[in-house]
C-alpha positions as CSV (number, residue, x, y, z in Angstrom):
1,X,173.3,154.7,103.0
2,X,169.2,154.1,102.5
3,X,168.8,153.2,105.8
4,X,170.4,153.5,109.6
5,X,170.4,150.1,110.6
6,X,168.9,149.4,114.0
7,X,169.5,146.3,116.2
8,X,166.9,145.9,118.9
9,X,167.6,143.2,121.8
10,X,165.3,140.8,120.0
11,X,166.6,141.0,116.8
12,X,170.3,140.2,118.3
13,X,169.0,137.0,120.8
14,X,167.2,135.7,117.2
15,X,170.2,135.7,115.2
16,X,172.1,134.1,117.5
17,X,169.7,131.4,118.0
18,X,169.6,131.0,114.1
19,X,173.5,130.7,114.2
20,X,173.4,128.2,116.9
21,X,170.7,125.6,114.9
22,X,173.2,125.8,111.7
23,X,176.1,125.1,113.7
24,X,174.1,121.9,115.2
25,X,173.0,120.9,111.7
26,X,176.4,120.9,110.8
27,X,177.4,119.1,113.7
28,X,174.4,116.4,113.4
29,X,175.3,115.8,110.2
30,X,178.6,114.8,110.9
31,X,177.5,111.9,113.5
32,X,175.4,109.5,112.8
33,X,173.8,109.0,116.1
34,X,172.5,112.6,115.3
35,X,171.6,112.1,111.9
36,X,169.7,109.1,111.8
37,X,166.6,110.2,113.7
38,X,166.9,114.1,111.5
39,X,166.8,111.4,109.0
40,X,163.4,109.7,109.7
41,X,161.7,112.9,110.8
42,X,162.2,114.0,107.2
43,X,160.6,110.8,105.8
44,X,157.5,111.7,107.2
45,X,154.8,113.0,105.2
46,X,153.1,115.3,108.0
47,X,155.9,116.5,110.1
48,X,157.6,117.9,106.6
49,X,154.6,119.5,105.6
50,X,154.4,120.8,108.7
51,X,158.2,121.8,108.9
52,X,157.2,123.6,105.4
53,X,154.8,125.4,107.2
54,X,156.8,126.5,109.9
55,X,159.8,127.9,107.7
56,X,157.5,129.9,106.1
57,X,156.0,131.3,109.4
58,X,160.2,131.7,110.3
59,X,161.2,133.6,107.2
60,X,158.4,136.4,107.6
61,X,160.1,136.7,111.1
62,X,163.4,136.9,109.4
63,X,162.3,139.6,107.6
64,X,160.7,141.4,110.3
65,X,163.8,141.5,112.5
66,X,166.0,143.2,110.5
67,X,165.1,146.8,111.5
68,X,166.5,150.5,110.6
69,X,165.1,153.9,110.1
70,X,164.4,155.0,106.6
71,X,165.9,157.6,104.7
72,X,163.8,160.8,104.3
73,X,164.1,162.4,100.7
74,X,164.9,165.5,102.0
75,X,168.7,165.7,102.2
76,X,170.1,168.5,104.4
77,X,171.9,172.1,103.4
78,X,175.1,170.1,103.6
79,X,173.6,166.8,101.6
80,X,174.2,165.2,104.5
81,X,171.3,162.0,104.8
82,X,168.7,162.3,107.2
83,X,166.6,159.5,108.5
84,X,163.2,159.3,109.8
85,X,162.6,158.8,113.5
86,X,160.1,155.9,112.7
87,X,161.9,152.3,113.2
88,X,160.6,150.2,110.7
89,X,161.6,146.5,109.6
90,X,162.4,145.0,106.5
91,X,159.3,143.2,106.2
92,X,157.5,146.5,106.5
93,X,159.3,147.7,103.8
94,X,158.2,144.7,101.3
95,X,154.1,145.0,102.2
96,X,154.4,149.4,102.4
97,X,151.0,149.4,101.2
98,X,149.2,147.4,104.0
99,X,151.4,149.2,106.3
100,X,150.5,152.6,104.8
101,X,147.1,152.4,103.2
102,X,144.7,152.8,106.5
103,X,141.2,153.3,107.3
104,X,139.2,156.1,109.7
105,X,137.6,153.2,111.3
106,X,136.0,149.6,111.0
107,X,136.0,148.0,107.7
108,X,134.8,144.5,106.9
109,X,136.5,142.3,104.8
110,X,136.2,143.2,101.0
111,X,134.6,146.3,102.0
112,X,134.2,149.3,99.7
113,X,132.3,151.6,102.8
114,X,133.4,151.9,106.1
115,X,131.4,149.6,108.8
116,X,129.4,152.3,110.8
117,X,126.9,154.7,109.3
118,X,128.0,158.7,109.8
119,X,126.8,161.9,109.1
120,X,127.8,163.3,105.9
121,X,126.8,167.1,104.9
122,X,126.0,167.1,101.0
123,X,126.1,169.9,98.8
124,X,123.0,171.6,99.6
125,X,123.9,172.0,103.5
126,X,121.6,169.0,104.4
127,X,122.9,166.0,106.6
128,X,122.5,162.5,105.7
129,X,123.1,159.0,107.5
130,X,125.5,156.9,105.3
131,X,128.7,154.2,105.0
132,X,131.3,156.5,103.5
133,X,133.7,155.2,101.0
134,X,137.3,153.5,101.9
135,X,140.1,155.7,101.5
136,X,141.9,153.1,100.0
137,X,140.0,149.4,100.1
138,X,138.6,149.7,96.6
139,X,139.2,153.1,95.8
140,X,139.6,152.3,92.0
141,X,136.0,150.5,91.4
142,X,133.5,153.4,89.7
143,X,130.5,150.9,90.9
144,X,131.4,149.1,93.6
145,X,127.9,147.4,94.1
146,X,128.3,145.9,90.8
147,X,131.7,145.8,89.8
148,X,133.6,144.3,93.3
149,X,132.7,140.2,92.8
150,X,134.1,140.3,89.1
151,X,137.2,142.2,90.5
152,X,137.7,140.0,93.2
153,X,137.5,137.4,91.3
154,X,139.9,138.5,88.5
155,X,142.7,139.5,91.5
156,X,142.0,135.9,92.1
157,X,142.7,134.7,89.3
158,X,145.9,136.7,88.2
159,X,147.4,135.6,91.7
160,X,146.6,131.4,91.2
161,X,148.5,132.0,87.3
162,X,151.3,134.0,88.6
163,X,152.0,131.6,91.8
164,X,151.6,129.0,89.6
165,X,154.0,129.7,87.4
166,X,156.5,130.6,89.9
167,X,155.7,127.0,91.5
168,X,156.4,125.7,88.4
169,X,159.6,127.0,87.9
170,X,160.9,127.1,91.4
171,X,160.0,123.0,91.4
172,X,161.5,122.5,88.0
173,X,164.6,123.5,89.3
174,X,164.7,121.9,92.1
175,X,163.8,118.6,89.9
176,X,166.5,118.9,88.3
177,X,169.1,119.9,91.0
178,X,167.9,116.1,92.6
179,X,168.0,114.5,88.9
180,X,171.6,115.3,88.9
181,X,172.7,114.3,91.9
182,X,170.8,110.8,91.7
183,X,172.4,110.4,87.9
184,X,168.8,109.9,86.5
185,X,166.8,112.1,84.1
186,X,164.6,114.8,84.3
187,X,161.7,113.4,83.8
188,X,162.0,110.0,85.3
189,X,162.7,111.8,88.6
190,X,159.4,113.8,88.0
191,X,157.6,110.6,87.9
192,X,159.3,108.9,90.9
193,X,158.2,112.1,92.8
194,X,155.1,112.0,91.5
195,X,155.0,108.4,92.4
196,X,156.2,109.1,95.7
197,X,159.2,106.8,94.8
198,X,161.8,108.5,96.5
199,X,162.7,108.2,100.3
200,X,161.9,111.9,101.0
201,X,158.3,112.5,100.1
202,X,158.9,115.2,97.8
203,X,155.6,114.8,96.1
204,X,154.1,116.1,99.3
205,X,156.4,119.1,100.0
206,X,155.8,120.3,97.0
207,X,152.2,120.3,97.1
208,X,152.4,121.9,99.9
209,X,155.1,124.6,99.0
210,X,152.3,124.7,95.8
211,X,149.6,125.5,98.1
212,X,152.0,128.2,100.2
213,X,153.4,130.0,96.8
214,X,149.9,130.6,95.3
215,X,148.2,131.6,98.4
216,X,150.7,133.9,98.8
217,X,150.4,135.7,95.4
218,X,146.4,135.3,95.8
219,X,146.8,137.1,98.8
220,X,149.4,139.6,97.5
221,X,147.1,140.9,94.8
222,X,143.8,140.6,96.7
223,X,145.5,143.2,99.4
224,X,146.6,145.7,97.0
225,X,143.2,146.3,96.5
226,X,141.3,145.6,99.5
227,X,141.7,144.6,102.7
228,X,141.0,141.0,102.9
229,X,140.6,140.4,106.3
230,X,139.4,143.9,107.1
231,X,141.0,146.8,109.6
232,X,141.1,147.4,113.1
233,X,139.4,150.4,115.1
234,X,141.7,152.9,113.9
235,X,141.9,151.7,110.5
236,X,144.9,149.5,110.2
237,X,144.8,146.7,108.1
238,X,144.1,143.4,109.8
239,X,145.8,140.9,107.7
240,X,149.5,143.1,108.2
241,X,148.8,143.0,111.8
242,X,148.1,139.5,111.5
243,X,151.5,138.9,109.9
244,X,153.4,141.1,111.8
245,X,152.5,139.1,115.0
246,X,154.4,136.1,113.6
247,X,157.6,137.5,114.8
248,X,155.8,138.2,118.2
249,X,154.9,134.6,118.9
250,X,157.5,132.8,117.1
251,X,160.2,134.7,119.5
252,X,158.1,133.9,122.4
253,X,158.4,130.4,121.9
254,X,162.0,130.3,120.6
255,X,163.2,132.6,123.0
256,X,161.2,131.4,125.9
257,X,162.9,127.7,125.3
258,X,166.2,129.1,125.3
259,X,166.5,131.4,128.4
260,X,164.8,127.7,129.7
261,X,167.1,125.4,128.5
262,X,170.4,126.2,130.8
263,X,168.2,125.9,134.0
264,X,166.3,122.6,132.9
265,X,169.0,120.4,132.1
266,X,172.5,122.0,133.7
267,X,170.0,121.8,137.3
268,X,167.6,118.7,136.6
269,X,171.2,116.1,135.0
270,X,173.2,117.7,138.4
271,X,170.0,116.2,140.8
272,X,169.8,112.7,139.0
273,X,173.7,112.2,139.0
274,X,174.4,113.4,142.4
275,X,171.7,112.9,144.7
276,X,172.5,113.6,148.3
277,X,172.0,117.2,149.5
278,X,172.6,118.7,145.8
279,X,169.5,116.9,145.0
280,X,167.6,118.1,147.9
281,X,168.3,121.7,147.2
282,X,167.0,121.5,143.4
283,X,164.1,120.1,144.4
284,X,163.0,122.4,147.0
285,X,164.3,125.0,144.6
286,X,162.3,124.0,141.6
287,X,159.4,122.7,143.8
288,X,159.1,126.0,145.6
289,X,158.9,127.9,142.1
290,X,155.8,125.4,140.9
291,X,154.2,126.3,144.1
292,X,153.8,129.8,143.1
293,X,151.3,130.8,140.5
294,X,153.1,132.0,136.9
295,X,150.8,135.0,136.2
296,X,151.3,136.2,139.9
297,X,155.0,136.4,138.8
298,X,154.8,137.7,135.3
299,X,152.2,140.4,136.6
300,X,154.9,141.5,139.4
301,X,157.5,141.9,137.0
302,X,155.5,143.7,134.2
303,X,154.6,145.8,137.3
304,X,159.1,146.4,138.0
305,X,159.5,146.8,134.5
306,X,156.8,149.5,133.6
307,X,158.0,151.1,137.2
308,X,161.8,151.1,136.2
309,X,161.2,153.1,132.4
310,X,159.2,155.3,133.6
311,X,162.4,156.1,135.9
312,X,164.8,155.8,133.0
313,X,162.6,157.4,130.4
314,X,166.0,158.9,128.8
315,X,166.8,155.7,127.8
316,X,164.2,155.1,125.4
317,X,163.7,157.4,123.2
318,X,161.1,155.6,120.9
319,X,158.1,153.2,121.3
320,X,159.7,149.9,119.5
321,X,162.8,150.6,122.2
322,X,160.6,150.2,125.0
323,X,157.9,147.4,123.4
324,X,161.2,145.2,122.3
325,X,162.4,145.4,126.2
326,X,158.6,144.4,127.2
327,X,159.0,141.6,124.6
328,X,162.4,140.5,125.9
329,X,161.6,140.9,129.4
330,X,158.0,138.6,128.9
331,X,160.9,135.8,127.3
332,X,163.1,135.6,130.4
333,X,159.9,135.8,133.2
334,X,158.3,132.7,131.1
335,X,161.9,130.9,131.2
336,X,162.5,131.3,134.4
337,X,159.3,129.8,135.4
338,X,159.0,127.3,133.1
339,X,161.9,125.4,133.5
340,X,160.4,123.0,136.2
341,X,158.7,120.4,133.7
342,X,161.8,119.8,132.0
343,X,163.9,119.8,135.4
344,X,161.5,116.7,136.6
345,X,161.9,114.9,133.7
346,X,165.6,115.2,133.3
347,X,166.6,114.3,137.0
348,X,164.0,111.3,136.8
349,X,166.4,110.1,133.3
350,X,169.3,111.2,135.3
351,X,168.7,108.7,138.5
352,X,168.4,105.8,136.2
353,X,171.2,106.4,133.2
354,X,174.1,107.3,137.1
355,X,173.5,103.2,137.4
356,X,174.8,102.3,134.2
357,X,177.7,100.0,133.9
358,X,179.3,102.8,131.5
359,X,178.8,105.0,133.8
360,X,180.0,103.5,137.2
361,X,183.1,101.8,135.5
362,X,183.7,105.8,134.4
363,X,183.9,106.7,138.1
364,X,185.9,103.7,139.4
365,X,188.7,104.4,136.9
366,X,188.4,107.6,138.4
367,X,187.1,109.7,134.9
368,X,186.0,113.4,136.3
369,X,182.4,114.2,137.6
370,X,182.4,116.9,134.5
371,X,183.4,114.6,132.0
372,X,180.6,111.9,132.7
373,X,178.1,114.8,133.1
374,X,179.4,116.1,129.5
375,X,180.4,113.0,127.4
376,X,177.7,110.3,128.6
377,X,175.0,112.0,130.8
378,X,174.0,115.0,128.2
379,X,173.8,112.6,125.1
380,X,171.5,110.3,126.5
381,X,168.9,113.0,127.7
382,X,169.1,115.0,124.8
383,X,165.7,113.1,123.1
384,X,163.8,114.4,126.1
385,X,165.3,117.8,125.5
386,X,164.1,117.9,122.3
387,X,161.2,116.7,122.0
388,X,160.2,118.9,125.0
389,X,161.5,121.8,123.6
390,X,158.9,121.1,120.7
391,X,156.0,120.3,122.7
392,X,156.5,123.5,124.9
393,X,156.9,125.6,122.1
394,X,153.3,125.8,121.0
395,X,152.0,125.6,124.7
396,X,154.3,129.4,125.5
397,X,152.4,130.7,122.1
398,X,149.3,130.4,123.2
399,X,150.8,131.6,126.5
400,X,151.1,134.9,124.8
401,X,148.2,135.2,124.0
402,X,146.0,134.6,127.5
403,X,148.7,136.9,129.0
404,X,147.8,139.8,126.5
405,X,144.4,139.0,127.1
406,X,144.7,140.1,130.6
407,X,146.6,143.0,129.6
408,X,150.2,141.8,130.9
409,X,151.8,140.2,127.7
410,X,153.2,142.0,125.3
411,X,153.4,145.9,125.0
412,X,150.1,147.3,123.6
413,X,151.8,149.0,121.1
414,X,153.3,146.0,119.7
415,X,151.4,143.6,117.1
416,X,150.6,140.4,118.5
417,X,148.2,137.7,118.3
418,X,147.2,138.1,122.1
419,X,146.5,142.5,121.5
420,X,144.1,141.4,118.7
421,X,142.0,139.2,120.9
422,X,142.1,141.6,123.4
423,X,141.1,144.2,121.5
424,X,138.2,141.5,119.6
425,X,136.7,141.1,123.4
426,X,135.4,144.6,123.0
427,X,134.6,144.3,119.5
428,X,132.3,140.8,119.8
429,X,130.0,143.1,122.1
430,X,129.6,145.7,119.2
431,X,126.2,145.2,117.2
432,X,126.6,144.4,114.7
433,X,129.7,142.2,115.8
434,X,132.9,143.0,114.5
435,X,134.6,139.6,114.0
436,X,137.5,139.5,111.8
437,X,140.3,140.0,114.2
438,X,139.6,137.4,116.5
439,X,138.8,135.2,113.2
440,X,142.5,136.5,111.7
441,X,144.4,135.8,114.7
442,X,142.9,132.3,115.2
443,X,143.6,131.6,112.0
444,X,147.3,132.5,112.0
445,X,147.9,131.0,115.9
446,X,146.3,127.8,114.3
447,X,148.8,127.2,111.3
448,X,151.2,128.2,113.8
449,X,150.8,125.7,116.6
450,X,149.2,123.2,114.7
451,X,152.4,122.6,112.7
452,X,154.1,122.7,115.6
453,X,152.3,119.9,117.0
454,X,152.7,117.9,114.1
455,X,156.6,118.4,114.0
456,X,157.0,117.7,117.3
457,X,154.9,114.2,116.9
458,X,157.6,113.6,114.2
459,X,160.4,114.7,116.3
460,X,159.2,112.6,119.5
461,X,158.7,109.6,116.9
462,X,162.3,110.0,115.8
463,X,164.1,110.8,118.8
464,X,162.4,108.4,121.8
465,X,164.5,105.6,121.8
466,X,161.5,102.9,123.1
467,X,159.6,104.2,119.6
468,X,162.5,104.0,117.6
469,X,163.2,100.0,118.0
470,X,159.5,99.6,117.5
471,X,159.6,101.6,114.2
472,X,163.0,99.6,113.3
């Protein structure tokens, strides 16, 4: 084989999640009551081009969770294959270049020289103050004073024509896979999507798919060439790290919510429905956790975890091994002590749904506590489920990032959002300033969490009952 597949802990909790949201979808769209409100969020103009946004952000996580280690060209005596000891993703393999094409040092964005003058000996033994050349940023300009705003602006322009020509097509044929299912023709469902005739607002979707697809290529052919958003202190490219710390946030929302999720509603429907002493216990339980501060906790356990591999350093035999475990480890501190919010809310719902005429007729005929709880509690808080679960997810990515900041987030070793700011606090006090990853990383947390916002307005608008017979 090419490649020695490699599942990390991550990777595995991911797919499983993915699994699990197809196997709702399916489900939703088999019931109505589920469907209608998926229905209305995809009417909306923002919260698609937002969802748009986000699948975008979730694909490049796709692709940078499926990881193995490569095969080296060198086959054995016996031809047996040999693989590298480097663990590498899938994504990594797609954008080699920005992984492999690094600096010495400090580049700017679009920079032929490095950032900071050195001392370079020339031919006749004499030593000079100068910025040397890139190694790689570009390398193939002969003059790069005069010749790197024409070139920039012809990689430009070759990346807008070739994403929009893949637009193009990739819209055409989705035009015409909704033409035939609506019975109408070609073109007069281009111009009721134009129009914005239809229910979904396709018209918007694909300007913004438009605007995704040609940035994309812009960007493609800009980095082959340069590195557009600059590199790091050792040289690594900015924009790759920028990208690889999509997976990084994206897991610690998704996986966050999920490790919360059990806790929040099994513990916070149980309080509401049967008060007494079970409800006491929760809420000293969940009261007592609020009462204690979060980074105290998640310090304390980075503390255990750092303490136990350096005990069991047999056990992990590479970097990634040990920075996925950090990862994984971050996930189920931040569940654990974040459930509390979602506990409140759910036994408050709770209290009120257990004196519903439904509900008490249930227990007078004598219909088990575990059936009520299952068939007629759960449904009815689901809409605070979810649209928590969608507010809270932005709120744990920036969480990421003020935990790195104070160096107990993520491992350093892993790309992340939060290590490029921390790394940027030393960097602003440089002179002159070096600015680009905290610029980079703002600018990729942004698209991140803003479209998360905006999805979840659309979700919250859809799912709240009390909004939903306004709307209707």
């Amino acid at each position: 084989m090419p490649f020695d597949y490699v599942l990390f802990k991550t990777d595995a909790l991911l797919y499983i999640l993915l699994v699990t949201v197809t196997i709702y979808a399916v489900y939703a769209s088999k019931h109505e009551h589920l469907s209608a409100p998926w229905r209305q969020v995809v009417r909306g103009k923002l919260s698609m081009c937002a969802a748009i946004i986000l699948a975008t952000y979730l694909l490049i996580s796709i692709l940078d969770s499926i990881h193995f280690h490569p095969l080296l060209d060198k086959p054995t005596e016996n031809n047996n294959a040999v693989y590298s000891t480097e663990i590498i993703s899938l994504f990594d393999h797609l954008v080699g270049p920005l992984r492999l094409q690094t600096e010495k040092t400090y580049s700017a964005p679009f920079a032929t020289h490095l950032f900071s003058k050195e001392t370079v000996e020339s031919a006749g033994a004499q030593s000079s103050r100068m910025y040397p050349r890139l190694e790689y940023g570009g390398i193939h300009l002969q003059n790069p004073g005069e010749q790197r705003f024409a070139d920039i602006l012809k990689l430009t322009i070759s990346g807008l024509l070739y994403g929009l020509i893949v637009w193009l097509l990739l819209a055409g044929m989705f035009i015409l896979f909704l033409a035939r299912n609506s019975n109408t023709g070609f073109w007069l469902q281009t111009e009721n999507i134009i129009k914005g005739k239809t229910s979904v607002p396709w018209h918007v979707l694909f300007i913004t798919f438009g605007v995704i697809i040609i940035s994309g290529f812009i960007c493609g052919h800009l980095s082959m060439k340069y590195h557009i958003f600059g590199t790091d202190k050792v040289g690594i490219d900015v924009f790759y790290q920028s990208l690889k710390g999509i997976r990084t946030g994206l897991l610690i929302g998704t996986l966050t919510t999920l490790i919360m999720l059990p806790f929040a509603v099994t513990l916070g429907v149980m309080a509401g429905y049967f008060r007494g002493w079970i409800d006491d216990v929760i809420q000293y339980l969940y009261t007592t956790l609020s009462s204690i501060p979060g980074v105290l906790l998640i310090a304390a356990a980075a503390l255990l975890l750092e303490v136990y591999m350096a005990k069991h350093a047999e056990d992990f035999t590479n970097l990634a091994a040990r920075a996925d475990l950090r990862l994984l480890f971050l996930c189920m501190i931040l569940g654990v002590t974040s459930w509390t919010g979602l506990c409140r809310l759910l036994r408050g719902e709770a209290l009120k749904l257990r004196e519903i005429d439904y509900i008490e007729a249930s227990r007078a005929f004598g219909v088990s506590h575990f059936t009520i709880l299952v068939r007629h509690m759960l449904p009815n808080v689901m809409h605070i489920v979810m649209i928590t679960i969608v507010l809270d997810f932005s709120g744990l990515v920036l969480a990421e990032a003020v935990l790195s900041y104070i160096n107990i987030g993520v491992d350093p070793t892993m790309e992340s959002w939060g290590n490029m700011i921390n790394s940027a606090r030393l960097e602003m006090a440089r002179e002159p300033v070096v600015w680009w990853s905290l610029v980079a990383a703002f600018f990729f947390m942004l698209g991140l969490v803003l479209s998360a916002n905006l999805f979840a307005d659309g979700v919250r608008d859809a799912f709240d009952p009390r909004i939903r017979q306004n709307i209707e």
